[in-house]
N, C-alpha and C positions, 0 to 999 in steps of 0.2 A: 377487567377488560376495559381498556380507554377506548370513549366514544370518540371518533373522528368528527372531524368538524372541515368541510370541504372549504378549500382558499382559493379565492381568485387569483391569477397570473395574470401577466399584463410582457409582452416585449417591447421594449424600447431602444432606439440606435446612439449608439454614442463610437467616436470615433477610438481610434485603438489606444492613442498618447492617453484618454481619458481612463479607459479601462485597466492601463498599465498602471495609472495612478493611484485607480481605484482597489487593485489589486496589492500594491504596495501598503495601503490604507488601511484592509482590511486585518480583523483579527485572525489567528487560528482557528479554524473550527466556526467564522463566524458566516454568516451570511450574506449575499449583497443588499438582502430586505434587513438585516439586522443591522448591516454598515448603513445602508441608508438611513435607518430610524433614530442608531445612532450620531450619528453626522447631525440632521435636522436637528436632533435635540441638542447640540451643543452650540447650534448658530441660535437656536429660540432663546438660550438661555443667556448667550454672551448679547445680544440685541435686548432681552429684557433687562440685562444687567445694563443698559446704557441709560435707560429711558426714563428724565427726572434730574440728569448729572450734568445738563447744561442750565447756568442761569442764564438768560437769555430778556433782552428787554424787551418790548412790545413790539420794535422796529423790527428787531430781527426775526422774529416772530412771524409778524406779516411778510418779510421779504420770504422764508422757508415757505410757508402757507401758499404761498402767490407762486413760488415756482412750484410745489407738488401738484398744485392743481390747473396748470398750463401745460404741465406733461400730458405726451398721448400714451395710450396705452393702460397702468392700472390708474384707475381713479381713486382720489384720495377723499374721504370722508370725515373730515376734522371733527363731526359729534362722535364716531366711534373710539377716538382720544380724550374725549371731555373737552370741556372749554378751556380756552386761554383768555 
């Protein structure tokens, strides 16, 4: 006999063109919490597969650096990337 284990739900709005898409997206038999976990984990992985694959000189460095952190909104924390 499997012990249940209680999951939280959460509802969210998304317009219908999304859900059309999202439903196109999704596998057989799969879930919107599985399409979702799956989706995230192919953008984690193709954004981790970037990161290291530009040489980049010191100038362009700082000109990246000086715009992520003049944006509003997420703030960017250049020690949680390590130094340049």
């Amino acid at each position: 006999m499997g012990i249940g284990i209680p999951m939280a739900s959460k509802n969210i709005s998304i317009t219908e063109d999304v859900y059309n898409k999202l439903i196109r997206a999704k596998k057989e038999n799969e879930s919107f919490s599985e399409l979702f976990l799956r989706l995230l984990s192919i953008q984690r992985t193709a954004m981790e597969n970037t990161f290291g694959t530009w040489n980049l000189d010191e100038k362009e460095i700082s000109e990246i650096w000086a715009d992520l952190t003049n944006r509003s909104g997420r703030k960017w924390n250049k020690a949680s990337f390590g130094s340049s």
